[in-house]
C-alpha positions in Angstrom: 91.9 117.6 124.2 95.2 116.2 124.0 95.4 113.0 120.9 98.8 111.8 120.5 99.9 110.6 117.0 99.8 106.8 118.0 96.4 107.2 119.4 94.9 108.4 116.1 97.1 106.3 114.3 95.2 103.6 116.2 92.1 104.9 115.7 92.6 104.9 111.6 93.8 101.6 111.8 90.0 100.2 113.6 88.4 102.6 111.5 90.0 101.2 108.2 90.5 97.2 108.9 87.0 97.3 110.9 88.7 95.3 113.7 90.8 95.6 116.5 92.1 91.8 116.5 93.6 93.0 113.1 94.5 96.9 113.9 96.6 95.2 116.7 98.7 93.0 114.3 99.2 95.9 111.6 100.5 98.3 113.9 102.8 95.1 115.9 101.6 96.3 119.6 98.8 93.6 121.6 94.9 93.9 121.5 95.0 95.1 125.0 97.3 97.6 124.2 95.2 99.2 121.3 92.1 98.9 123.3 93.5 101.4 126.0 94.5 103.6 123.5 91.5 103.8 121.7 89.6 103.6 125.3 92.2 107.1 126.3 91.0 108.3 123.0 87.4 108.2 123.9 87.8 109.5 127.4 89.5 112.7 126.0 86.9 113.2 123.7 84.2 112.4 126.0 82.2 110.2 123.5 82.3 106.8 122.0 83.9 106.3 118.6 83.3 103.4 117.6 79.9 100.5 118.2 81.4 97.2 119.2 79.6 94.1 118.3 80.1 90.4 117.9 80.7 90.4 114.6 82.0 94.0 113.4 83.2 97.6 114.8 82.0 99.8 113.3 82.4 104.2 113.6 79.6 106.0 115.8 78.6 109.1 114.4 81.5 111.3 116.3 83.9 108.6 115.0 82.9 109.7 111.3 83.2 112.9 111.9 86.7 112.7 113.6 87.9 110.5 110.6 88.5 112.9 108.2 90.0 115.5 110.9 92.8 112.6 112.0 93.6 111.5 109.1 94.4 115.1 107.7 96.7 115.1 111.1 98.6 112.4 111.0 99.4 113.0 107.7 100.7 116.2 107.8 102.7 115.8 111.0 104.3 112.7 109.4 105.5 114.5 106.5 106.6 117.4 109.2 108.4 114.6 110.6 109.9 113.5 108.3 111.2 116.2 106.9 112.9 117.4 110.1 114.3 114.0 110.5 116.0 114.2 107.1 117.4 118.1 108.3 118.7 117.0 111.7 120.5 113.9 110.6 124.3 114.0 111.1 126.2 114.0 107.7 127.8 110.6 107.0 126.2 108.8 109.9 123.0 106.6 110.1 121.0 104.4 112.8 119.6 101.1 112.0 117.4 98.5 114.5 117.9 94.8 113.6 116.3 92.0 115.9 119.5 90.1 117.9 119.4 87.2 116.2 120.5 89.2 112.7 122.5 91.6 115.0 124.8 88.9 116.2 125.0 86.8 113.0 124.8 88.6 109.5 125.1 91.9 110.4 128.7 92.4 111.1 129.4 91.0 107.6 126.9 93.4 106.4 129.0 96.1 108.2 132.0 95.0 106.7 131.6 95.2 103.6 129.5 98.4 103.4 132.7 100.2 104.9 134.3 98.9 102.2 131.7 100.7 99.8 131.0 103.9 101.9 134.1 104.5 104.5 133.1 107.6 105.3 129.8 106.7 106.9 129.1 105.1 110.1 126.1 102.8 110.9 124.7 102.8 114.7 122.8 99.7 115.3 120.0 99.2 118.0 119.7 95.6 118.3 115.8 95.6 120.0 112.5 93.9 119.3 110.7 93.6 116.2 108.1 96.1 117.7 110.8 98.2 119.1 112.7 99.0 115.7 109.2 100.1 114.3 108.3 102.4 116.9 111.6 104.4 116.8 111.4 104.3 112.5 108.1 106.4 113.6 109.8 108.4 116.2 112.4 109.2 113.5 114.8 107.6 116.2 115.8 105.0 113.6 117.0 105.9 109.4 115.5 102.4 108.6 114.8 99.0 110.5 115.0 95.2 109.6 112.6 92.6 110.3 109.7 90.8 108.9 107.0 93.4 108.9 104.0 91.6 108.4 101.0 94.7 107.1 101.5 97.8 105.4 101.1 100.2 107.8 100.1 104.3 107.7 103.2 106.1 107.8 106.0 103.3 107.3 107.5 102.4 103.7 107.7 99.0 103.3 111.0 97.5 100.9 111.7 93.7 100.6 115.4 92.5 101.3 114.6 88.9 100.5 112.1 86.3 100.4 111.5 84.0 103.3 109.3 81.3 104.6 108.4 79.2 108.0 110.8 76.4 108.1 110.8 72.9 110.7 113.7 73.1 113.0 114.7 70.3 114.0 118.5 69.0 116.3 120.9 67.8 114.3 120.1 64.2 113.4 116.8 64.1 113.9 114.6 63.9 110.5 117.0 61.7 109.0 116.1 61.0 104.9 113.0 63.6 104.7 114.3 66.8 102.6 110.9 68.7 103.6 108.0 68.1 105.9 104.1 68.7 105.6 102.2 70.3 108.4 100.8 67.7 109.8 104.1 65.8 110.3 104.3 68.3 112.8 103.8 67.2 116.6 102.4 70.8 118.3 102.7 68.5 121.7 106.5 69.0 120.9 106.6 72.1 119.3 108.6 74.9 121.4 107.3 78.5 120.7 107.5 82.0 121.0 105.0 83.6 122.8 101.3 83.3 121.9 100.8 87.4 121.0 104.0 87.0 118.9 103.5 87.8 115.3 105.1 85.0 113.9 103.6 82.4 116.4 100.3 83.7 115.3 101.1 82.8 111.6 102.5 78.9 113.1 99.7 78.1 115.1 96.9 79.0 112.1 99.5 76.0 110.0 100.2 73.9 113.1 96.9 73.7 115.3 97.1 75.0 119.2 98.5 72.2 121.8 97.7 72.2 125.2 99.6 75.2 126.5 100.9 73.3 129.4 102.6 70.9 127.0 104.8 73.5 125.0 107.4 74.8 125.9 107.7 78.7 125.2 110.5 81.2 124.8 110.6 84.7 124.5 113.5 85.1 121.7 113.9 83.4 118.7 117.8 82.7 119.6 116.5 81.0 123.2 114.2 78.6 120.8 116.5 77.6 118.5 119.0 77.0 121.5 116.8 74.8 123.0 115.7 73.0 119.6 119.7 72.5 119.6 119.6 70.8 123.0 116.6 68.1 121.7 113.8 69.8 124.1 111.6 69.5 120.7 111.3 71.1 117.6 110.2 74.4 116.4 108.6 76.1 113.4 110.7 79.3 112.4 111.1 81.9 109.9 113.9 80.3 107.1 116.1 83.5 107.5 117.4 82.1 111.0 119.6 80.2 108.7 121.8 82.8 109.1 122.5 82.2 112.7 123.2 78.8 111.9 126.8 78.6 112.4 126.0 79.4 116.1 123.7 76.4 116.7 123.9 73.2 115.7 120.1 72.5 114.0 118.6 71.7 110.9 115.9 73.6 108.6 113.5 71.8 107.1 111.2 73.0 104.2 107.5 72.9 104.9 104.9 72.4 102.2 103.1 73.8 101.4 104.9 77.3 101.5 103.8 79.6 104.0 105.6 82.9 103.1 107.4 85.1 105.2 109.3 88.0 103.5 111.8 90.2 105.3 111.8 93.9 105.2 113.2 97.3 105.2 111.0 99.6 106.9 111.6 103.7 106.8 109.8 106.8 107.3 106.8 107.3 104.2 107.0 110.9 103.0 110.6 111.6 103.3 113.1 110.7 101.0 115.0 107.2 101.5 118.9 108.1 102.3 121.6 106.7 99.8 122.8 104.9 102.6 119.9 103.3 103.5 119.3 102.0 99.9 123.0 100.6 99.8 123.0 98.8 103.7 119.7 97.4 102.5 121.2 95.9 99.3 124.3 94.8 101.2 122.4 93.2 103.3 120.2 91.4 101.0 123.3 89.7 99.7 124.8 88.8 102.7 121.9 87.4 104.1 120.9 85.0 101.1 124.6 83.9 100.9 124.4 82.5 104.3 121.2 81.1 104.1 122.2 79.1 101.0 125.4 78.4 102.7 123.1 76.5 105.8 121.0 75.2 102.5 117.4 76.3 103.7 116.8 79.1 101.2 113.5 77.9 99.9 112.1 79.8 96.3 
């Protein structure tokens, strides 16, 4: 038999949250995805791990007794990890992943003034997907990645760089007098979103209510939305730190009550320790990012 970590990474996560719809969002991959690794999973072992009903999943009896063995796994070779991570990493050097929105907006001023602090050490960023930057912090690929991180998850460390929420945007213009909007203000006919299986569309549609998918518009980035919010194609319900990008496009954020929080995130390797580095790009860029977003006058408490 031949388990890989993420395959018994996904299998704890079913085990523990009892549900695949909910494994899926805590480890930021699709349903289908996780299904074909547990389904690999099961092939290799040549038995069924887990009893699938309407209402629950639950562990078969070679699922209980693989539990204890996989958890004892993936925690020692994440600590092996992790230490080798912190042995092979070049001296006065670190790699971050940020989504491209932050990449192309806050982050050179981040940059900037952390040279300032620190000349003597040079950040490489990967600007990928918010799925992407996770799966190279586990590959030990990446020191540390940005984003909003939704679920704890086995093996990542989890530290807040600043509070967030969903916001209403909306062109320039448009929602003329109203200093916040309610959900149900909110037209979904109009609404242009990311992809359904997105994270952060999920969170929208549970406030905003599904439209006819053949009425909204969809986009794959969050830079492509706000683009075409900017263009009047509609409005859009996004996360309030894409205030910082809002020197590139011309649309307003509108607080939505009641507050549906979305906090962004630091995420690094659990079980080895966090470089001092790390600790001071995070805190830079903490600052930078709530001094633009108060700037664009959407930072929402």
């Amino acid at each position: 038999m031949n388990f890989s970590f993420r395959q018994l990474r996904a299998f704890l996560a079913v085990a523990s949250l009892g549900s695949f719809t909910r494994a899926a969002e805590q480890m930021h991959i699709t349903q289908a995805g996780l299904s074909a690794m547990i389904r690999e999973l099961e092939e290799q072992a040549d038995c069924r791990l887990f009893e699938r009903t309407t209402r629950a999943v639950r562990l078969t009896e070679a699922g209980l007794r693989l539990l204890p063995v996989a958890e004892r796994a993936v925690r020692e070779l994440g600590s092996t990890l992790g230490e080798l991570g912190t042995l092979s990493a070049p001296a006065g050097r670190i790699k971050v992943g940020v989504t491209p929105l932050i990449a192309c907006s806050v982050m050179p001023e981040v940059l900037r003034r952390f040279q300032l602090l620190l000349p003597d050490t040079r950040v490489d960023v990967a600007d990928v997907d918010r799925s992407e930057i996770q799966l190279r912090v586990e590959r030990g690929e990446l020191d540390a990645g940005f984003g909003a991180f939704f679920s704890r998850v086995s093996g990542i460390r989890r530290s807040a760089v600043f509070p967030a929420r969903l916001v209403l945007a909306v062109a320039h213009g448009q929602w003329k007098g109203k200093a916040r909007a309610r959900w149900d203000d909110i037209d979904p006919a109009r609404l242009i979103s990311l992809p359904a299986d997105n994270a952060i569309q999920k969170m929208v549609d549970r406030h905003v209510g599904l439209a006819d998918a053949g009425l909204r518009r969809e986009a794959t980035h969050l830079e492509t939305v706000l683009a075409m919010v900017e263009a009047g194609l509609g409005h859009a319900v996004v996360p309030s730190f894409a205030a910082v990008a809002g020197r590139r496009w011309r649309v307003r954020l509108v607080p939505i009550e009641p507050v549906a929080p979305l906090d962004y995130y630091c995420i690094t390797r659990a079980g080895r320790p966090e470089l001092a580095q790390v600790a001071q790009l995070r805190d830079e860029f903490g600052t930078v990012a709530l001094e633009y977003m108060r700037d664009d006058g959407t930072l929402c408490a």
